[in-house]
LUMKOLMI-450803 format. One record per atom (N, C-alpha, C): residue in three letters; x, y, z. Coordinates in steps of 0.2 Angstrom, whole numbers, plus 5000, padded with zeros to 4 digits. Example, Ala and Ser with C-alpha at 12.3 -4.5 7.8 and 13.67 -1.06 7.14 Angstrom:
LUMKOLMI-450803
ALA506649725039/ALA506249785039/ALA506649845039/SER506449895035/SER506849955036/SER506450005039/
This chain:
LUMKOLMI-450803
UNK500449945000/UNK500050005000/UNK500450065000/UNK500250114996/UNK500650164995/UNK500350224998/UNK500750265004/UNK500450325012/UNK500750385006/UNK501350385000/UNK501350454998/UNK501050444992/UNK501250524987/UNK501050514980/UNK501950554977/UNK502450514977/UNK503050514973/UNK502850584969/UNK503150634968/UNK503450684964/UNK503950654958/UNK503750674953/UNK504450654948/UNK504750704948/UNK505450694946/UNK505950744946/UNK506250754940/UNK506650774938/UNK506650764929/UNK507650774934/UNK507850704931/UNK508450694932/UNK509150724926/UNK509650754930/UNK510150784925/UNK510750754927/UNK511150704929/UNK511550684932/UNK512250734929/UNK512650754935/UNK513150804934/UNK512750884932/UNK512250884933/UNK511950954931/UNK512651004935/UNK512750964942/UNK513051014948/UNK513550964948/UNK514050984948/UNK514750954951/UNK515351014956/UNK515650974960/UNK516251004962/UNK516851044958/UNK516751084960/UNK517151154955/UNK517051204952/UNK516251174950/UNK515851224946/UNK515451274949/UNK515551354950/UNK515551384953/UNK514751404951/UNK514251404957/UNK513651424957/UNK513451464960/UNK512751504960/UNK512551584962/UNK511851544963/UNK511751564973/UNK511351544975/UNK510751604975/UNK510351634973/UNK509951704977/UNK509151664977/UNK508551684984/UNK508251714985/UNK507951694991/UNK507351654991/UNK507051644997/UNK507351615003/UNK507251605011/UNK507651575015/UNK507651495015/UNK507151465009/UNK507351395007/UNK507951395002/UNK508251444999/UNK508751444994/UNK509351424999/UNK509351455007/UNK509751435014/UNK509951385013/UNK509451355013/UNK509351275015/UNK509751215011/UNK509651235007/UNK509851205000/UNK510551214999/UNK510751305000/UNK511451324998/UNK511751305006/UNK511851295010/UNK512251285014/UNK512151215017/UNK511851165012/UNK511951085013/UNK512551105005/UNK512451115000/UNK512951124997/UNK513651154998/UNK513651205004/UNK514351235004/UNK514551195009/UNK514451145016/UNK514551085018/UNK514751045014/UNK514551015006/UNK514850985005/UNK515250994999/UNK515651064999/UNK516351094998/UNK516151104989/UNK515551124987/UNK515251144981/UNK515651244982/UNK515851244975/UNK516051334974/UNK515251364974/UNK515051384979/UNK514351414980/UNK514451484985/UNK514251544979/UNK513851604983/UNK513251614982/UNK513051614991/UNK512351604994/UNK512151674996/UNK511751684991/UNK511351754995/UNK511751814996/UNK512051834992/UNK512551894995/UNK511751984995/UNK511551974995/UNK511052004996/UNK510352005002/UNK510651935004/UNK510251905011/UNK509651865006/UNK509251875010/UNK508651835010/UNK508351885004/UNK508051854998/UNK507551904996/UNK507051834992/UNK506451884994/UNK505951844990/UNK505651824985/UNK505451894980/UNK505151904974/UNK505551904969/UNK505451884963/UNK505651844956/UNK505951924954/UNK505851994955/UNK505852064953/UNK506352074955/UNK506652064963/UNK506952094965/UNK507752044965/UNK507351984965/UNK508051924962/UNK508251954955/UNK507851974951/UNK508151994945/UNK508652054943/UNK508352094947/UNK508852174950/UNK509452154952/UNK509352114957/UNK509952114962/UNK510552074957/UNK510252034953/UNK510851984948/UNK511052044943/UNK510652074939/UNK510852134936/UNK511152194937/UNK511052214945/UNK511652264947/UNK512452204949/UNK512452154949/UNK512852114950/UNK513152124943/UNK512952114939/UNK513252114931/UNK513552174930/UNK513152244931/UNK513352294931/UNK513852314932/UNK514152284939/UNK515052304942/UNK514752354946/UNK514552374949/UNK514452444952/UNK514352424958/UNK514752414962/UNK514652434970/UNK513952464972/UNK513752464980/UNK513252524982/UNK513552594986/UNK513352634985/UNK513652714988/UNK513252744995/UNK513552784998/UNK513052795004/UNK512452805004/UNK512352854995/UNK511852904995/UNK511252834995/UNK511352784991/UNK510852724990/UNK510652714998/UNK510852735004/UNK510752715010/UNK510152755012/UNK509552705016/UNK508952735021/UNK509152755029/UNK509052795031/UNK509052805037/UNK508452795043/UNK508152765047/UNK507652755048/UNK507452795056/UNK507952835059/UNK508252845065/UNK508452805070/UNK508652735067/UNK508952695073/UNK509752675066/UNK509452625060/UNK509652585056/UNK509852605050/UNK510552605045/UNK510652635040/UNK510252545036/UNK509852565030/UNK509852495027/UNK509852525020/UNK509652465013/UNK509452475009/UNK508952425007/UNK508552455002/UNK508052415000/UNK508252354994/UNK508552364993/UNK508952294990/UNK509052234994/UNK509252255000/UNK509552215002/UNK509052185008/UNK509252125012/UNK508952095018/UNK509152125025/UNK508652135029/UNK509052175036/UNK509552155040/UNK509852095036/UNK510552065040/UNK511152105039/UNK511152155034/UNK511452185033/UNK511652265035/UNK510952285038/UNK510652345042/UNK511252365047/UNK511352415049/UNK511852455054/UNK511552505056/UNK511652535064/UNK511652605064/UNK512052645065/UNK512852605060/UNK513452655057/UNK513452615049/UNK513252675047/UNK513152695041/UNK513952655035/UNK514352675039/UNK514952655034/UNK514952555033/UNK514952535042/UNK514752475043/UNK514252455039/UNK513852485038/UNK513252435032/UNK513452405026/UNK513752485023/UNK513852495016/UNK514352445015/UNK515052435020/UNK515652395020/UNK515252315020/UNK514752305024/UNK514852245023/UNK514352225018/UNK513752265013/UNK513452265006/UNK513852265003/UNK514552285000/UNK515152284997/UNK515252234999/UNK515752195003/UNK515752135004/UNK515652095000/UNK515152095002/UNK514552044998/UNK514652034992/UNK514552104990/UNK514452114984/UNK514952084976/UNK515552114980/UNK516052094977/UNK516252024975/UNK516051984981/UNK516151924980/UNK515851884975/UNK515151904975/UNK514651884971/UNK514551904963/UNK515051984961/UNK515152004958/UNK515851974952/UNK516351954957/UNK517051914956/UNK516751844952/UNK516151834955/UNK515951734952/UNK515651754947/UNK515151814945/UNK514551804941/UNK515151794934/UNK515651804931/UNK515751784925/UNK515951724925/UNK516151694929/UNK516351624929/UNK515751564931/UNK515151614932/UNK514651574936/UNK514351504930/UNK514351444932/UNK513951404927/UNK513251374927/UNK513151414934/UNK512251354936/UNK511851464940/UNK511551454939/UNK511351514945/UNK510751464947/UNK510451474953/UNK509851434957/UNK509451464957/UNK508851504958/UNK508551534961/UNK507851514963/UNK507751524970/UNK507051494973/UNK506651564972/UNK505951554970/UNK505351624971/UNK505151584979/UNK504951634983/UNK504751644986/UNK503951654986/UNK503851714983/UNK503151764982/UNK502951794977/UNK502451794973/UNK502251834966/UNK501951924971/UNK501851914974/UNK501851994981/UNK502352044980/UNK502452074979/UNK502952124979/UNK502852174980/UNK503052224984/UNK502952304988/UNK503552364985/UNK503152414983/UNK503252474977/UNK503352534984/UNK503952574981/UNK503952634986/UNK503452674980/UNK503052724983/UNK502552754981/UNK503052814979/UNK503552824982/UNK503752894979/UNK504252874972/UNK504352834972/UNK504952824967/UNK504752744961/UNK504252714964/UNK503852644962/UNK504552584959/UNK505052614962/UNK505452534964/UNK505352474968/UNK505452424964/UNK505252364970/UNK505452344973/UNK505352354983/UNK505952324986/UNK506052244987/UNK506552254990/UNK506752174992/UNK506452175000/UNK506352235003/UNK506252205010/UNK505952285014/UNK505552265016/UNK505052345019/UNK505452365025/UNK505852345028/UNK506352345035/UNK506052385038/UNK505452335040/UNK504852375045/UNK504452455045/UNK504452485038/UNK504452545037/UNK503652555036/UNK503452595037/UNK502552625036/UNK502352595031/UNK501752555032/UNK501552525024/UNK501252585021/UNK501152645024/UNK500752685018/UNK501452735013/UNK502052725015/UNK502552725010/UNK502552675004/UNK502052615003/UNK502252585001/UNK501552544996/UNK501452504990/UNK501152504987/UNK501152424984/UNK500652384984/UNK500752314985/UNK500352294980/UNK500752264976/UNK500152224970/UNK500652144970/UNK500252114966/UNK500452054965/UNK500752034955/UNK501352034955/UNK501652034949/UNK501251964945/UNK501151984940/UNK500751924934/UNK501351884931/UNK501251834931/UNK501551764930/UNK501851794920/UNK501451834916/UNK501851854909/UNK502051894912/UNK502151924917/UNK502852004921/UNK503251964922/UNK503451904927/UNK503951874930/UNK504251874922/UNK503751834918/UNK504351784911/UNK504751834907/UNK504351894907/UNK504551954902/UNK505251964906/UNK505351974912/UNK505852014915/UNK506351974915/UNK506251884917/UNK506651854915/UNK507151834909/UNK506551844905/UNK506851834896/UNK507451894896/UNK507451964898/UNK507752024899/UNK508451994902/UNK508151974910/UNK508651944913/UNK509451884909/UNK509151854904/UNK509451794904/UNK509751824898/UNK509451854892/UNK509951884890/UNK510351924892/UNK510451964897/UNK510951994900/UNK511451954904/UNK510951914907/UNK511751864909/UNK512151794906/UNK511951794899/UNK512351774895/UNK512751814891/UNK512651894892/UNK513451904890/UNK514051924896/UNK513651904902/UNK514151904906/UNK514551854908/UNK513951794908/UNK514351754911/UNK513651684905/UNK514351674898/UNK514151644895/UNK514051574896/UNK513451544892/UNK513351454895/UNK513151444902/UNK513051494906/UNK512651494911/UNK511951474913/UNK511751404915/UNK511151384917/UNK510751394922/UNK510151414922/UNK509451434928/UNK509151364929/UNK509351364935/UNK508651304938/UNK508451354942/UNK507551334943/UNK507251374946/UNK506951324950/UNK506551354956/UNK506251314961/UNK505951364967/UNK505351344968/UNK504651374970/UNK504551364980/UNK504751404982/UNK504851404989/UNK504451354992/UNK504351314998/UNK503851284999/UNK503551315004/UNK503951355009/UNK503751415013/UNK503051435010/UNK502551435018/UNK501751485016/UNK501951535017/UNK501651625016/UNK501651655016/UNK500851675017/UNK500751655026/UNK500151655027/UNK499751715029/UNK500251755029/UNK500051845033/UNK499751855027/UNK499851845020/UNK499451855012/UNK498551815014/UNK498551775018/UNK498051745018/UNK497951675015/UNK497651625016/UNK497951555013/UNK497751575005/UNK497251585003/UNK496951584995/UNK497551634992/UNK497551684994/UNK498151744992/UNK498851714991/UNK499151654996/UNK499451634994/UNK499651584991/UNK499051544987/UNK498851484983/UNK498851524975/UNK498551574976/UNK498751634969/UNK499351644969/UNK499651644974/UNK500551674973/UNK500951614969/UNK500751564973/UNK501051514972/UNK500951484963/UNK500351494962/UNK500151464956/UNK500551494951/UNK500451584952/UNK500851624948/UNK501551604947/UNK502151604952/UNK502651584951/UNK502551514948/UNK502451464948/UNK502251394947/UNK502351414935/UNK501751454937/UNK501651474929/UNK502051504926/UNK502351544928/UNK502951564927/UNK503451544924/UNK503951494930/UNK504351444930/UNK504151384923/UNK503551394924/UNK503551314920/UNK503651364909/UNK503351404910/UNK503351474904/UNK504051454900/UNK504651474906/UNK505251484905/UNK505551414904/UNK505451364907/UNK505751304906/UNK505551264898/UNK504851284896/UNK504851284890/UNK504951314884/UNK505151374884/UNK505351414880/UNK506051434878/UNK506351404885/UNK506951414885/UNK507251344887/UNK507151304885/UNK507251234889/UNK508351214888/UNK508551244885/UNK509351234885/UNK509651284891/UNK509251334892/UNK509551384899/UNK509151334906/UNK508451374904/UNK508051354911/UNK507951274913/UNK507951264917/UNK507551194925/UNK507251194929/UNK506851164932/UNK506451174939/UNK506851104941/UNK506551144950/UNK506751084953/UNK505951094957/UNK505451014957/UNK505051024959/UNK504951024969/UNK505251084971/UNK505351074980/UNK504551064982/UNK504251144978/UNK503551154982/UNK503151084982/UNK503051044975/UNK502750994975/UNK502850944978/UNK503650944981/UNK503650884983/UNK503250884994/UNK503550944994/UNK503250955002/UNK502650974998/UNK501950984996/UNK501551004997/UNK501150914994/UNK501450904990/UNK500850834986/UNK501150774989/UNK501850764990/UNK502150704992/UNK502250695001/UNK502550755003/UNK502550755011/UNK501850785013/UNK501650825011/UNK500850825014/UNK500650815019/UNK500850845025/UNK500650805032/UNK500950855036/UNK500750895042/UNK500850925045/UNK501550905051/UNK501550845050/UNK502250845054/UNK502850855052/UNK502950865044/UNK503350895040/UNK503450965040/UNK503051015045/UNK502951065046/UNK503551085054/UNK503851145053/UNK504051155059/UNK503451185064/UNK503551205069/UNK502951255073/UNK502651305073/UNK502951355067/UNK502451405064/UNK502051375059/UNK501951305057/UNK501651275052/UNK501651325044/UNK502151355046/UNK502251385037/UNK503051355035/UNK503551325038/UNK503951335035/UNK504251245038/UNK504351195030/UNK504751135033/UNK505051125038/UNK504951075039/UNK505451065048/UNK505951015044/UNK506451005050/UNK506950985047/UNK507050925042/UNK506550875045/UNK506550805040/UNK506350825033/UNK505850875032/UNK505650895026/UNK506250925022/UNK506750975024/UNK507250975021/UNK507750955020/UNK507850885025/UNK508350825021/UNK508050805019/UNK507350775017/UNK507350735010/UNK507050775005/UNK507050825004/UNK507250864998/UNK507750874996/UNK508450885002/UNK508950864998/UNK509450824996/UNK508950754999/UNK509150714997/UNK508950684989/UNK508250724986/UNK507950714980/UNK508550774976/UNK508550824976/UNK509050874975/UNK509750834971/UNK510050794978/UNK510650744976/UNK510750714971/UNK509850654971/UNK509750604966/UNK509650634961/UNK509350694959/UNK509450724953/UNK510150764948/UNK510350784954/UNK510850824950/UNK511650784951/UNK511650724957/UNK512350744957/UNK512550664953/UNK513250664951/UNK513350584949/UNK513450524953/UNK513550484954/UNK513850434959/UNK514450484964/UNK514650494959/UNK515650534963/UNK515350584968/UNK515150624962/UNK514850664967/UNK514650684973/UNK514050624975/UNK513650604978/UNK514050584987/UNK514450534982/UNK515150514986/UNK515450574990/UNK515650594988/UNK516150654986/UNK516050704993/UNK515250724991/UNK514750764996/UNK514550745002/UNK514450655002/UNK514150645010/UNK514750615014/UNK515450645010/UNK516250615014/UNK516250705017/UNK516150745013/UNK516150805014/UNK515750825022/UNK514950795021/UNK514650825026/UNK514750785031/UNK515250695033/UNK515350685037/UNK515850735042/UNK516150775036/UNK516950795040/UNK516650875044/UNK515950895041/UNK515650955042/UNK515350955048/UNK515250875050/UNK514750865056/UNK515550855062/UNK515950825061/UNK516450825064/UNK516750915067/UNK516850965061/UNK517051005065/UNK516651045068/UNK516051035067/UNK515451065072/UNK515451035081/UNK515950985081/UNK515950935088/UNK516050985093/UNK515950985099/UNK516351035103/UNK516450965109/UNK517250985111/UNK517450925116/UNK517350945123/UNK516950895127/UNK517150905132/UNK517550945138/UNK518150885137/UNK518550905140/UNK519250945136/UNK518851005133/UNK519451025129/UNK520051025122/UNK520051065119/UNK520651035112/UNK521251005115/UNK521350995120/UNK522050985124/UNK521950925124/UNK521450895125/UNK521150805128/UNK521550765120/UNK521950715126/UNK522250665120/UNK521550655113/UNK521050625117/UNK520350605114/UNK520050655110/UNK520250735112/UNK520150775105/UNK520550765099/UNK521250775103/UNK521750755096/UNK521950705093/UNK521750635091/UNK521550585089/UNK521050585085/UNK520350635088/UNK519950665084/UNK520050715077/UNK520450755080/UNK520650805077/UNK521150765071/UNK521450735073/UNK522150695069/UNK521650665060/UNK521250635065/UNK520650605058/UNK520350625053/UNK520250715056/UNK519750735052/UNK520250765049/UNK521050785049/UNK521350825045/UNK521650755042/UNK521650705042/UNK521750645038/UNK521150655030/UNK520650615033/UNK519850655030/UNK520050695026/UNK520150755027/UNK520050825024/UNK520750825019/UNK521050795018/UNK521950775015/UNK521750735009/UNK521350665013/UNK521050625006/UNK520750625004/UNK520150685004/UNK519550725000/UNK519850754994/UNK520450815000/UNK520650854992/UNK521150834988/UNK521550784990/UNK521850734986/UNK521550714980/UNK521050694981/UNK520750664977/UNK520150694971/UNK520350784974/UNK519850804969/UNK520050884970/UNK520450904966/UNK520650974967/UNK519951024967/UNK519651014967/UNK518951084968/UNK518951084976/UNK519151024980/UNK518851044986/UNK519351074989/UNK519451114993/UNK519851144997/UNK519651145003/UNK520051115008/UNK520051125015/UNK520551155020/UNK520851205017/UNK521551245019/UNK521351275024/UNK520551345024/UNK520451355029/UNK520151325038/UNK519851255035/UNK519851215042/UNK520251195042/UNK520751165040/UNK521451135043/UNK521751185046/UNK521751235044/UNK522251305048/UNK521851315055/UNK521251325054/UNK520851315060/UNK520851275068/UNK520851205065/UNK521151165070/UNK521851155070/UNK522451145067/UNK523151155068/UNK523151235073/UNK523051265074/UNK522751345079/UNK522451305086/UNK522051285086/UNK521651265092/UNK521951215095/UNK522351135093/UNK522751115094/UNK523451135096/UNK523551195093/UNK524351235095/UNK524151285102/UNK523751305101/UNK523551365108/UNK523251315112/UNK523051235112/UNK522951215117/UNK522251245120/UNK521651255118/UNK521151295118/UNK520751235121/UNK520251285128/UNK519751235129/UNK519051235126/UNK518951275122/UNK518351315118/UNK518551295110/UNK518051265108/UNK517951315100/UNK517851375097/
């Protein structure tokens, strides 16, 4: 007897491999996904803009990326506590001005250095919703708690996302040529919209995504996430406590369907020797880095970490190894 109903996946073996530099952006299930890949020692920038949600503002944000153009103070809001920007995620927010802008740069640059060599970009939609400053009718990435009567809310139509997209994708084929979109549809609710409100959002992006995948089927891919928590998990236990966003088990078997998809056997290999060594340096000992019993430990995983990159020059483990060769030399009782 069969308790689920199986999602198909449309399989690319090697779509993703190690060394192949990727570009994570948007909602905080794009988190989820990028930072089980940066564990297993994939070239992946995740989010250099933080969290953002909307198909508009993911597009913005890749296009000023293309641009080369840092951000300048004058780009900056003041709220009288917080310098932020409306591009960005309030992770980023300061109430010293220089502090914000340094570490939006930051970011910026990093993700600016990879877009030409980028091979794969990801990008999860979040929300067809998107919020318009009324004075200037740009769409932000994030209200950072500002008066909703500054602000102007419609819901972007599934031929807007594709249009901006098609825009998008020429643009980033002259930047960064032979660069492939898989896209994928947050499973996150977004129930402050209202359950139906959010059933329209979803369908929107849904239509969208699938637009592009057929018109452009040698750039664009889905990966179907939404579908798989909503028609194959299906069950509220799958859910964390706000009952709007996967709990944990839901997000290891998606990506563990993620894996079966995109990666090859090697790979596969490759990434769960990776995320054993990820689990290791997350250990915190007892009694101390000083304890024979830690360094025996420690001894292992820089063994580990020696036969991985041995064996595959994309992976680099130079800054854990420095890491612990430190904490073993200072004799540290802390991580």
């Amino acid at each position: 007897m069969k308790w689920t109903t199986p999602v198909t996946v449309a399989t690319e073996k090697g779509y993703l491999r190690h060394g192949m530099p990727i570009l994570m952006m948007g909602s905080c299930f794009a988190d989820h996904i990028g930072s089980y890949l940066q564990e297993a020692k994939f070239d992946v920038c995740l989010n250099p803009y933080g969290t953002l949600y909307n198909p508009e503002s993911i597009a913005s944000a890749i296009e000023r990326l293309a641009e080369g153009r840092p951000y300048e103070e004058e780009e900056l809001r003041y709220d009288g506590f917080l310098w932020y920007s409306y591009m960005h995620h309030g992770s980023f927010s300061s109430p010293d001005r220089s502090a914000a802008l340094q570490a939006m740069n930051r970011s910026y640059k990093r993700a600016a250095d990879l877009l030409p060599r980028c091979q794969r970009l990801i990008a999860t939609w979040g929300t067809a919703y998107v919020y318009r400053l009324k004075e200037t009718g740009m769409t932000v990435a994030n209200c950072h708690k500002q008066p909703e009567k500054v602000f102007e809310r419609a819901r972007i139509e599934a031929d807007e996302i594709v249009a901006r997209w098609e825009l998008l994708t020429q643009r980033l084929h002259e930047y960064a040529p032979g660069c492939r979109v898989l896209l994928t549809v947050s499973p996150i609710r977004h129930l402050r919209d209202g359950a139906h409100n959010n059933q329209l959002s979803k369908a929107t992006l849904l239509l969208a995504a699938d637009a592009l995948c057929r018109r452009y089927p040698e750039t664009y891919s889905y990966f179907p996430a939404y579908e798989i928590v909503m028609d194959e998990l299906r069950d509220y236990r799958f859910y964390a406590e706000d009952m709007t966003h996967p709990a944990a088990a839901a997000v290891a078997y998606i990506r563990e369907r993620f894996a079966e998809a995109y990666f090859t056997s090697e790979t596969a290999r490759l990434a769960t020797a990776c995320e054993k060594i990820a689990t290791g340096l997350r250990h915190r000992p007892l009694k101390g880095c000083g304890s024979p019993a830690y360094r025996d430990f420690a001894a292992s995983l820089l063994r580990q970490m020696d036969e991985l990159a041995a064996g595959c020059d994309a992976i680099d483990y130079s800054a854990e190894r420095k890491e612990i060769e430190q904490l073993l030399q200072h004799n540290c009782n802390e991580l």
